[in-house]
C-alpha positions as CSV (number, residue, x, y, z in Angstrom):
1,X,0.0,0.0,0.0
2,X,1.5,3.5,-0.9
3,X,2.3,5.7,1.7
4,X,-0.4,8.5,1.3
5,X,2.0,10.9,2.9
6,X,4.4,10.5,-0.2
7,X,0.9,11.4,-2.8
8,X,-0.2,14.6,-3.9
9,X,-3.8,14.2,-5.0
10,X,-5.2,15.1,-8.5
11,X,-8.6,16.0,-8.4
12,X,-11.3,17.8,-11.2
13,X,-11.5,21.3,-9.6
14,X,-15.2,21.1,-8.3
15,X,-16.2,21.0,-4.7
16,X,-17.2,17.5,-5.0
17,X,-14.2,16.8,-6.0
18,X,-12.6,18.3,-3.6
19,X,-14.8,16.6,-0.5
20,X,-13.9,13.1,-2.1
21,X,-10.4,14.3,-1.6
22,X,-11.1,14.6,2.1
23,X,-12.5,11.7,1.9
24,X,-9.8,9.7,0.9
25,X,-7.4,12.0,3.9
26,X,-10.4,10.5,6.7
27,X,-10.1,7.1,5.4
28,X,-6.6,6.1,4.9
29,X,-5.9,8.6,8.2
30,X,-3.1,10.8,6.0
31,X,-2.8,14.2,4.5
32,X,-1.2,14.2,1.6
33,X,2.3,16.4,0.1
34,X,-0.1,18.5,-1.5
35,X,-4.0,18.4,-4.0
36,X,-3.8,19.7,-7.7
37,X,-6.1,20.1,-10.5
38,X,-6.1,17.4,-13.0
39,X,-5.6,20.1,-15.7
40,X,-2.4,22.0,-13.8
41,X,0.9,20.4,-15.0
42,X,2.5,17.9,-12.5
43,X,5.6,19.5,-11.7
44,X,5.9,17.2,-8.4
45,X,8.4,14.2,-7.5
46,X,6.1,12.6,-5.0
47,X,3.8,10.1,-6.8
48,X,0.4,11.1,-7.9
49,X,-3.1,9.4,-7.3
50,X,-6.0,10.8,-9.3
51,X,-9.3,11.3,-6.8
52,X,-12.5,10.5,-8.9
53,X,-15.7,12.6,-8.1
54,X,-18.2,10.8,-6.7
55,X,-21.4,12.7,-6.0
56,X,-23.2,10.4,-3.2
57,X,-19.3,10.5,-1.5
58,X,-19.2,14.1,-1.2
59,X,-23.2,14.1,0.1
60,X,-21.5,11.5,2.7
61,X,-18.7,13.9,3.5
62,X,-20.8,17.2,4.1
63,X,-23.1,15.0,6.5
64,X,-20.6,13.8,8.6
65,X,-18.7,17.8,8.8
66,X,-22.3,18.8,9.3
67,X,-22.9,16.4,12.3
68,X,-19.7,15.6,13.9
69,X,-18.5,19.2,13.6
70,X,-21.3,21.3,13.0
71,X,-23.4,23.3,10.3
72,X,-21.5,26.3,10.9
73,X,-18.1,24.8,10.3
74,X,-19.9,23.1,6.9
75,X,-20.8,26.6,6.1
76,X,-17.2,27.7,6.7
77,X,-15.8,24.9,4.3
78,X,-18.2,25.8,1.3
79,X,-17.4,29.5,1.4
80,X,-13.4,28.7,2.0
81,X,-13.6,26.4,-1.5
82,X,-14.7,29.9,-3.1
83,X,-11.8,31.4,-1.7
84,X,-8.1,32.1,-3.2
85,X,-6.7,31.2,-0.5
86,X,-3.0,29.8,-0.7
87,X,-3.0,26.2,-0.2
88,X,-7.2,26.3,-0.4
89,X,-7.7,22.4,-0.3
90,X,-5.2,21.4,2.3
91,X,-5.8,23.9,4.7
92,X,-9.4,22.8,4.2
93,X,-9.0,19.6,4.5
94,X,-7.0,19.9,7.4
95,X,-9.6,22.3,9.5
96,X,-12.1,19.8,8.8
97,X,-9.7,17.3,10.6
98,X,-8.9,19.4,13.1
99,X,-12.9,19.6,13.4
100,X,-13.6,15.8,13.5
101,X,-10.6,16.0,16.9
102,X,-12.5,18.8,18.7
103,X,-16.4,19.0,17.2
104,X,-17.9,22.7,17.2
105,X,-14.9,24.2,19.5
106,X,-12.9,24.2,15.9
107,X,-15.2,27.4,15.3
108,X,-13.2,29.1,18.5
109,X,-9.5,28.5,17.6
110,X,-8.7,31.2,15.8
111,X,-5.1,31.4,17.1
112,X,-4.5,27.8,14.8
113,X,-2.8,28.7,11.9
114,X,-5.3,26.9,9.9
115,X,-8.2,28.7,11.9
116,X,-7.3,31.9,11.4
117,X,-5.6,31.5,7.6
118,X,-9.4,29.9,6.8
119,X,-10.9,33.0,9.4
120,X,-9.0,35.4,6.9
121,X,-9.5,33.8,3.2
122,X,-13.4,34.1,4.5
123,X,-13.1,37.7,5.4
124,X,-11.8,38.6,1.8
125,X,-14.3,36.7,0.3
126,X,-16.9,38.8,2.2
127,X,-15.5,42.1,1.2
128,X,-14.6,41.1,-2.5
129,X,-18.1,39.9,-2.8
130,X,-19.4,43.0,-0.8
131,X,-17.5,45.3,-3.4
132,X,-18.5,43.3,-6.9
133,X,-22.8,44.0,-5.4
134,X,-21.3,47.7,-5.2
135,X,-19.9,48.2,-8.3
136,X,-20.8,45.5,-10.7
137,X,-22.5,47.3,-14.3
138,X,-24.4,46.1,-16.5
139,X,-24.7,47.2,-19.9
140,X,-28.1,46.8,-22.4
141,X,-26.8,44.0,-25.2
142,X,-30.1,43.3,-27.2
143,X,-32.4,41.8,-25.0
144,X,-30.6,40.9,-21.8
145,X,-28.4,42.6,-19.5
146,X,-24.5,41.5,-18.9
147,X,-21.7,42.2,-16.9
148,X,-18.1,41.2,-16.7
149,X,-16.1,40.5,-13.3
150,X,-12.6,39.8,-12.9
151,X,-12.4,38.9,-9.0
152,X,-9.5,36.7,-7.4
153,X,-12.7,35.0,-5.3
154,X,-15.0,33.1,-6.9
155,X,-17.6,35.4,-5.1
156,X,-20.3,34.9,-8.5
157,X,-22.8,32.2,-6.2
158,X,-22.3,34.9,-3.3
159,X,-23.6,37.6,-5.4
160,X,-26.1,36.5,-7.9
161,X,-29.1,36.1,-5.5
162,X,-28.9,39.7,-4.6
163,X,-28.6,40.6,-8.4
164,X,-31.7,37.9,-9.3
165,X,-34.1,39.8,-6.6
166,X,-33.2,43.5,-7.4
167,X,-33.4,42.3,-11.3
168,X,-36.8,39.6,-11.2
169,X,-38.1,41.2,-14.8
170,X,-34.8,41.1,-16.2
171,X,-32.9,38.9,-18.5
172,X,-29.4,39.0,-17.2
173,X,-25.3,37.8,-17.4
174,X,-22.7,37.7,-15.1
175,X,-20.0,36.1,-16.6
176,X,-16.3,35.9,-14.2
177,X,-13.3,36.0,-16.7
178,X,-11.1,35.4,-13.8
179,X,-12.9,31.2,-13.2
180,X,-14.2,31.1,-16.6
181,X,-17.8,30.9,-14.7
182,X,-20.8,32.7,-15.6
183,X,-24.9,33.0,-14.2
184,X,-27.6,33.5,-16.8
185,X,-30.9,34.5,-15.1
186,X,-34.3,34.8,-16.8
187,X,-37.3,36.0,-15.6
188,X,-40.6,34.2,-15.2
189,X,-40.4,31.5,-12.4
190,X,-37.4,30.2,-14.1
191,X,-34.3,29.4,-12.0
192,X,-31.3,31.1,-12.9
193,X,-28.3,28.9,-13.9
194,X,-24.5,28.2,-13.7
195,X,-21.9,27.5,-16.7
196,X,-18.4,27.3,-17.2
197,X,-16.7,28.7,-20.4
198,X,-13.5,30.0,-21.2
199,X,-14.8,33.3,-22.8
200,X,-18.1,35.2,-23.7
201,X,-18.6,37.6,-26.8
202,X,-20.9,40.0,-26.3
203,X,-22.0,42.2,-29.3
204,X,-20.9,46.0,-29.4
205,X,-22.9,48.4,-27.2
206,X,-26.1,49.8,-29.8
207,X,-26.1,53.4,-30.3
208,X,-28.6,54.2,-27.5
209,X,-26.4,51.8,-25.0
210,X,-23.5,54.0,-25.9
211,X,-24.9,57.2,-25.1
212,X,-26.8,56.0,-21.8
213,X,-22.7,55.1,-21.0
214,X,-21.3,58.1,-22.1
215,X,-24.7,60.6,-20.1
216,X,-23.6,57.7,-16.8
217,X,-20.1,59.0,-17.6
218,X,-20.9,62.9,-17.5
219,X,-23.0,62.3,-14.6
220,X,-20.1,60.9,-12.5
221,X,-17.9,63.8,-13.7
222,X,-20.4,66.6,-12.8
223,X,-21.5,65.5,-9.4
224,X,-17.6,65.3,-8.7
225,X,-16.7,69.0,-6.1
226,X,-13.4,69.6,-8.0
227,X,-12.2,71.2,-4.7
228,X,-12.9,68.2,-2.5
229,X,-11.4,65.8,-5.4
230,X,-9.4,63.1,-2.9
231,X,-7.9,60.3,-5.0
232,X,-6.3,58.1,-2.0
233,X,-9.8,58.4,-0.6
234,X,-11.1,57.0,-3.7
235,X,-8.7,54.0,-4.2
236,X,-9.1,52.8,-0.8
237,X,-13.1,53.0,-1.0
238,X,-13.2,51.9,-4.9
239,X,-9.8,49.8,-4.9
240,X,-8.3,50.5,-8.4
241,X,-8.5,46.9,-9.9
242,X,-12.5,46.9,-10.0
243,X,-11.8,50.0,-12.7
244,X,-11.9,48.2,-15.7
245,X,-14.9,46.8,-15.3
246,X,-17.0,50.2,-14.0
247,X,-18.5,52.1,-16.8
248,X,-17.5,55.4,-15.4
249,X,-13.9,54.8,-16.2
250,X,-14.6,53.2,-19.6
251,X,-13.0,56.4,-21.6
């Protein structure tokens, strides 16, 4: 039998995936050198085992997080898979251990370096995702709305349920160049959906989309108090890198 210690684990990128990689850590009682995307290039010396997705698995894992840990720290582990954080799956994987040792106290040890590295990830998700609801646009392309993102979270399934209920009548895109993941909502009882692509064209903005962008445009400039004009302010309460996606600095 291998030594799982000596493995790095290969596994399809999705959440599933990722809790039948835990799965295999609880079983054979190991943590592994390191987890990889089965796309990334191998670039390890330690051998590699490839972790299938299994569906009912991962069900099995999130029941057991959710009862021998609790709901909370289940919560915790869905919204740290969303994260950038370095290391994402093994620190994961190893909170949840560290979860299965203590049960719900796991939720209090934020001096653990796995704690508070998972404590902090979370609290950048938050604000990224808090941000893209501030100052996501939309522009009219033909008979549905869409908007680009380019956020280092995946913070799109955070997001779209605020966007879904402020925009019910609408037909509307989010697409994430960042994940290649986008959320295409239509109105009329029909639930909004998830897909995965590496790029989205969008036709050119019509005539009358190009000048409500260029009156938006004016606006922002006129209601600006050229004496007051604070630019440090401005980056740290509209950080500079959500720019290029904000009509009013389109020029």
């Amino acid at each position: 039998m291998p030594d799982r210690s000596n493995l790095v684990y290969r596994y399809d990128g999705t959440y599933q995936g990722f809790l039948c990689c835990v799965a295999q850590c609880f079983f054979h009682k190991k943590l592994p050198q390191g987890v990889q995307l089965l796309d990334e290039p191998q670039g390890t010396l330690f051998g590699v085992q490839a972790v299938e997705s299994d569906p009912e698995l991962a069900r099995r894992v999130e029941d057991s997080v959710r009862e021998k840990i609790s709901p909370a720290a289940l919560g915790m582990v869905q919204q740290g898979f969303l994260t950038c954080m370095e290391e994402k799956e093994l620190r994961l994987i190893r909170f949840i251990l560290l979860g299965y040792r203590h049960g719900p106290r796991v939720l209090g040890m934020s001096v653990h370096p796995d704690v508070h590295a998972l404590n902090k990830a979370l609290l950048y998700l938050k604000n990224e995702a808090h941000f893209h609801v501030e100052f996501l646009r939309f522009a009219d392309c033909g008979g549905f709305l869409a908007a680009m993102i380019t956020p280092n979270n995946r913070v799109l399934p955070l997001i779209v349920n605020h966007f879904c209920a402020r925009l019910n009548t609408e037909r509307f895109m989010i697409f994430d160049k960042t994940h290649g993941m986008g959320f295409v909502y239509r109105p009329g009882g029909e639930a909004g959906e998830f897909f995965y692509a590496d790029a989205v064209d969008l036709p050119e903005p019509s005539e009358e989309e190009a000048r409500y962008q260029a009156l938006w445009r004016k606006f922002y400039d006129t209601i600006a108090v050229e004496g007051r004009v604070n630019p440090k302010l401005r980056r740290g309460m509209m950080p500079m890198r959500y720019w290029k996606n904000m009509t009013e600095f389109q020029r």
